[in-house]
C-alpha positions in Angstrom: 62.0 55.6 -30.3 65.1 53.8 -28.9 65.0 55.8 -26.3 61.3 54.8 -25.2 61.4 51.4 -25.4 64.7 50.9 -23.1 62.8 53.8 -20.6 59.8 50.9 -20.7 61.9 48.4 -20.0 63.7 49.9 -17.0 60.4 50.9 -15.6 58.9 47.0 -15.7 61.9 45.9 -13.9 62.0 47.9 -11.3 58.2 47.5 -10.6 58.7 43.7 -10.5 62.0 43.9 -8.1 60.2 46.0 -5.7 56.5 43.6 -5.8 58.7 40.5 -5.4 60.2 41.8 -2.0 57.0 42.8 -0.8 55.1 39.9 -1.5 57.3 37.2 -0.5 57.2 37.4 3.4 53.2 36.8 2.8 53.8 34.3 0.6 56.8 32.3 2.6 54.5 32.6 6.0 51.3 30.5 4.4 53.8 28.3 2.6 55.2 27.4 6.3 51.3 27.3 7.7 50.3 25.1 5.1 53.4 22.7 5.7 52.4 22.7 9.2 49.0 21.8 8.3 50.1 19.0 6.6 52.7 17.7 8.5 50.1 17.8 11.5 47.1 16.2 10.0 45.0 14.6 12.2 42.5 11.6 11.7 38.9 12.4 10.7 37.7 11.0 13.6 39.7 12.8 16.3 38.8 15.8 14.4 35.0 14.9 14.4 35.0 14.8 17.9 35.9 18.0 18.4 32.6 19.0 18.0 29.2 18.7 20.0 27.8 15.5 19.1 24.4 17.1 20.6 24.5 19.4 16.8 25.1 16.4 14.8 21.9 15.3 12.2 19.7 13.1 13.2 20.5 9.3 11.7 18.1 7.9 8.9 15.7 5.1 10.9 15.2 2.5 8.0 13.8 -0.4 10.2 11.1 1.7 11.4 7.4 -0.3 12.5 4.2 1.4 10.9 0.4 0.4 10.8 -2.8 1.6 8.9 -6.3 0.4 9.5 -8.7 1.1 6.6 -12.6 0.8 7.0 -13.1 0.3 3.2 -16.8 -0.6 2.9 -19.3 0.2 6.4 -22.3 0.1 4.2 -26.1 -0.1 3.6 -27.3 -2.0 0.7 -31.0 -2.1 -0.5 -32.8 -3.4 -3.0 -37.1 -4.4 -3.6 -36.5 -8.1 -2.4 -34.4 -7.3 1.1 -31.6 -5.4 2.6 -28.1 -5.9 4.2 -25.2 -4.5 6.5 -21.8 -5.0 4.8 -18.2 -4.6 5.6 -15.3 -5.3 4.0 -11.9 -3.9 6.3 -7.8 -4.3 6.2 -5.3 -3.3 8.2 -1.3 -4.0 8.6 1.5 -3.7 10.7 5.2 -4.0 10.0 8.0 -2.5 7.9 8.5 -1.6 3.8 9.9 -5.6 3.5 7.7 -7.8 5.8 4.1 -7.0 7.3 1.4 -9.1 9.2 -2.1 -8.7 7.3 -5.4 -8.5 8.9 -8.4 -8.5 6.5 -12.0 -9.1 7.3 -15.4 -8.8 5.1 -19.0 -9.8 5.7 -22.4 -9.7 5.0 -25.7 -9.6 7.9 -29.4 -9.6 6.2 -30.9 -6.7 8.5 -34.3 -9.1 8.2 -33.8 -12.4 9.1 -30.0 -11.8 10.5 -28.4 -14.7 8.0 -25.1 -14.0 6.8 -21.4 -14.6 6.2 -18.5 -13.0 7.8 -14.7 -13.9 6.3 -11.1 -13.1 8.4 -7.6 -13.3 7.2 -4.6 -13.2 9.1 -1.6 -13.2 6.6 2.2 -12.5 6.6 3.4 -10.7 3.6 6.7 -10.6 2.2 8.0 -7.3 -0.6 8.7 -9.5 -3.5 9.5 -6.9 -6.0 8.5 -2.9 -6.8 5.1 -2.7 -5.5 3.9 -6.6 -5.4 4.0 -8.9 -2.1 3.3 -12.8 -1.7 1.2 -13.6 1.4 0.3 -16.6 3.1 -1.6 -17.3 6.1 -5.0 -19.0 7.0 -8.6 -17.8 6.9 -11.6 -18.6 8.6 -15.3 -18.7 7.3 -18.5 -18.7 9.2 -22.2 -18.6 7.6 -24.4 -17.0 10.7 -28.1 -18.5 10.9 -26.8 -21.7 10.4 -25.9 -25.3 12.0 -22.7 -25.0 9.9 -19.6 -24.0 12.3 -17.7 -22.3 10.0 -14.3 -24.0 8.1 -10.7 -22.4 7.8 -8.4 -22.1 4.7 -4.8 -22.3 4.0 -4.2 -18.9 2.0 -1.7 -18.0 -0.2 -1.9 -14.8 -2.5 -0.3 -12.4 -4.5 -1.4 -8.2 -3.7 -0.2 -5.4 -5.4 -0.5 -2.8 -7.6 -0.5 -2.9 -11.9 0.2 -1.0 -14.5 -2.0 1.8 -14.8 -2.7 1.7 -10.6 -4.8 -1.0 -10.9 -5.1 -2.8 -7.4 -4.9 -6.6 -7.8 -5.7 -9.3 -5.1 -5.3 -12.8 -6.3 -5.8 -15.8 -4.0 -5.5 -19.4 -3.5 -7.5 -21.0 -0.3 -7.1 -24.8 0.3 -9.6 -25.7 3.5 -9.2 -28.0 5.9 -11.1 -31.0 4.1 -8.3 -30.2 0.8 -11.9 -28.0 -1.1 -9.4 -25.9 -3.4 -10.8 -22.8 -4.6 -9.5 -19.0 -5.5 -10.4 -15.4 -5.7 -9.6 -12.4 -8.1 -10.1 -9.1 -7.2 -9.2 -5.9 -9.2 -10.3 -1.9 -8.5 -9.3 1.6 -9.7 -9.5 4.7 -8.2 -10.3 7.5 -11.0 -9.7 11.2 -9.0 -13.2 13.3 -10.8 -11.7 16.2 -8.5 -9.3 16.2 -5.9 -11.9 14.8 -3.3 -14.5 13.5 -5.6 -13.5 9.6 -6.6 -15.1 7.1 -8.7 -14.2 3.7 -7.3 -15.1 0.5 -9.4 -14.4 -2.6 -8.5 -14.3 -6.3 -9.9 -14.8 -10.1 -8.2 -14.8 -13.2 -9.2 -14.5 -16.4 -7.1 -14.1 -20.1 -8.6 -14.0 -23.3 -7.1 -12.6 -27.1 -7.5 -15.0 -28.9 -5.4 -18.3 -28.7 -4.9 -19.1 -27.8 -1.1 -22.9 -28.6 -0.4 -22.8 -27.3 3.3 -21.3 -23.7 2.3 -23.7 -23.7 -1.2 -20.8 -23.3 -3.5 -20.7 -25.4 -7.0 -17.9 -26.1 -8.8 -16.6 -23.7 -11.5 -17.4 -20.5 -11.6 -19.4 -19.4 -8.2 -19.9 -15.6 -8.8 -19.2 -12.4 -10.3 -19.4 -8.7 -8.5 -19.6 -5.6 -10.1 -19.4 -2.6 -7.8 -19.0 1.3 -8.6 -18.9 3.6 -5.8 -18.5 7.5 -5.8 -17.2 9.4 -2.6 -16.4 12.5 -1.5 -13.8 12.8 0.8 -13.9 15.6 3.3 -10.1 14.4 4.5 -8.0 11.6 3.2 -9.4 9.7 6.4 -12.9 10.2 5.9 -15.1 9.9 3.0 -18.8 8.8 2.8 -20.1 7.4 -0.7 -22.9 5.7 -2.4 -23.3 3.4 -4.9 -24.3 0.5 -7.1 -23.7 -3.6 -6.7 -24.2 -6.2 -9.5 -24.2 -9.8 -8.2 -24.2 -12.6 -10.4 -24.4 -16.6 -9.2 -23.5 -19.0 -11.5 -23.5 -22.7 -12.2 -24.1 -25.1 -9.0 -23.9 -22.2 -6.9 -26.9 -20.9 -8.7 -28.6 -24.2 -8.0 -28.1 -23.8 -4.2 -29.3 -20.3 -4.2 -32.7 -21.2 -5.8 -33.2 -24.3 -4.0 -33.1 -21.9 -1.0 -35.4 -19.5 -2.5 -32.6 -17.0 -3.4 -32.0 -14.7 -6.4 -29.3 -15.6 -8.2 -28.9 -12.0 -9.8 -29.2 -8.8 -8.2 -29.2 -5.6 -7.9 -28.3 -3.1 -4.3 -28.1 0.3 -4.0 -25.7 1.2 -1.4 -24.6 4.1 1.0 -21.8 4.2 3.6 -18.9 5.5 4.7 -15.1 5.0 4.4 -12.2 5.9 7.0 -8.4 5.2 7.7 -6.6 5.3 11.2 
């Protein structure tokens, strides 16, 4: 038994005598490539260089200048008492931080040719996570009229709420110091992936009382609007649908001194496209 375990021991020996002088050339050769490695490091730069600069990645443009233009509302509205051509358009320019704002909406009676048109030019500033401040000025004119039009002084708050509700609340001061403001609110609820249901909310109030432009003070009016559209592409998408228009107050009394109804109810068609 003796005899086995000093015949192991021999044997382990010997195996270890003859891997450690066959090994340790390798091993001393890298040990002196590695010490020349280090002892001829050279900076990350000069190293960099080295390579084609034509291969490298492209760099990430984070000051980059976009646009969109959105025809929102090109419709037809109709009802038993008479019939309209409606817009309502935005469109923007500028970066995620800072844009310039152009927004434009309108009415023409396709009867008599009265009606209002409304333009915005605003500068907009990324306040926090999907909400910007603008300010700017607007301009009003009332066609089939002596009036000229007036302008505004806007400032205004756009963004998007909880639960993707889109919220546009502003304040207009015109040129004569009138002070008055608007609330809008819609919501897009996706039926299918191309059939949306689009209702939308308006209210406008007023300080003053503007005889020349038929507003009262208080509350002037209230929209209800629910439109359903199919859209062949994101960029095109023709709808119809259903507008509730209540006047109220001394706005009310200018409509019916004028002959107007001071609630109604259109049926509308149109279309809706982006560029």
């Amino acid at each position: 038994m003796n005899f086995l375990k000093t015949g192991f021991y021999y044997a382990v020996a010997v195996i270890s005598f003859f891997s450690y002088f066959s090994y340790a050339p390798v091993v001393m050769a890298e040990g002196k490539q590695i010490g020349d490695r280090s002892t001829n490091l050279a900076p990350t730069w000069e190293i960099a260089n080295e390579y084609n600069q034509e291969n490298w990645p492209s760099v990430i443009k984070d000051n980059q200048i976009f646009w969109l233009l959105l025809i929102e509302e090109l419709e037809y509205r109709v009802n038993d008492a008479d019939s309209s051509f409606n817009w309502d358009a935005h469109g923007w320019v500028g970066g995620d931080y800072r844009r310039l704002w152009l927004k434009t909406d309108g009415e023409v009676n396709t009867e008599d040719g009265e009606g209002d048109a409304e333009v915005q030019l605003l500068y907009s500033q990324l306040v926090w996570s999907f909400w910007e401040w603008q300010a700017g000025v607007r301009y009003d004119r009332i066609f089939g009229s002596e009036s000229d039009g007036r302008a505004f002084v806007v400032f205004g708050l756009q963004g998007l709420a909880p639960y993707f509700f889109e919220v546009d609340a502003a304040l207009f001061v015109s040129e004569d110091g009138d002070i008055s403001a608007r609330l809008s609110v819609e919501y897009e609820l996706l039926l299918t992936q191309r059939l949306v249901l689009q209702p939308e909310f308006e209210v406008n109030v007023a300080a003053q009382e503007v005889e020349e432009f038929e507003i009262g003070t208080g509350f002037n009016d209230l929209e209800l609007e629910m439109r359903l559209r199919y859209e062949f592409s994101r960029r095109f998408a023709p709808y119809i649908g259903i507008s509730w228009e209540r006047k109220f107050a001394g706005t009310a009394d200018f409509a019916r001194e004028e002959g107007e109804s001071v609630d109604e109810v259109k049926f509308l068609g149109g279309l809706r496209f982006t560029f």
